[in-house]
C-alpha angles and dihedrals in degrees: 000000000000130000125196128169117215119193116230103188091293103352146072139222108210111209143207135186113182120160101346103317138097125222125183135187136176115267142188115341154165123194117156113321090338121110129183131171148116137297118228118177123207121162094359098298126104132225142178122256140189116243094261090047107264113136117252105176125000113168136121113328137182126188097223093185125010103203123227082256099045109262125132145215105219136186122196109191117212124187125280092040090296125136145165108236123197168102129288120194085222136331111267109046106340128134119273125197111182142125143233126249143196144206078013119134118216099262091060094045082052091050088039087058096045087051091044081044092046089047096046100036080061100051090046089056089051098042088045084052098046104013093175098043099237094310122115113255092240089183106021127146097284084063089048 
């Protein structure tokens, strides 16, 4: 197996080549106020990480709300009233969407990553019920 990490502008494309197949996925990026990375946790604290491991932001964070699965809502608060807001799959490697604010004080960006955790926490339980969105999986894993 082999894993390689290509930048696109400001973001990145992680792959992997393993037998004989290639498989992508997004990786870190920034575009506007969006933010998504990934969590690595060291020494209890979390921080955000590009797909092939780099740091991209690792700062004051709180876990406003652990989930019943695992996942998180998570500030990081930057200086000048300024935070990155958002939602983590989990807390050691998993995928985070969120986005940065400004002029925000830290009980709206609370409230700002309960709201990002409570969205995609929605679209991952539609995409977990109808993965394919209605449409036949012409290669899936029974062609492999």
């Amino acid at each position: 197996m082999q894993i390689r990490c290509e930048r696109r502008g400001q973001g990145e494309v992680g792959i992997v080549t393993n037998g004989g197949r290639v498989f992508s996925a997004s990786g870190a990026s920034v575009s506007g106020h969006n933010v998504t990375a990934y969590t690595r946790t060291e020494g209890g604290r979390i921080a955000l990480t590009k797909w092939g491991g780099a740091v991209m932001l690792a700062c004051r964070c709180e876990v406003v709300r652990e989930y019943h699965d695992g996942s998180l809502a998570i500030v990081f608060k930057l200086t000048n009233d300024r935070h990155v807001v958002g939602y983590a799959l989990g807390d050691d490697g998993m995928l985070f969407r969120g986005e940065l604010l400004a002029a925000c004080d830290d009980d709206r960006a609370r409230r700002e990553a309960l709201a990002l955790a409570e969205y995609w926490a929605g679209i991952d339980a539609e995409d977990e019920a109808d993965p394919w969105h209605g449409e036949p999986d012409e290669d899936g894993p029974e062609d492999w």
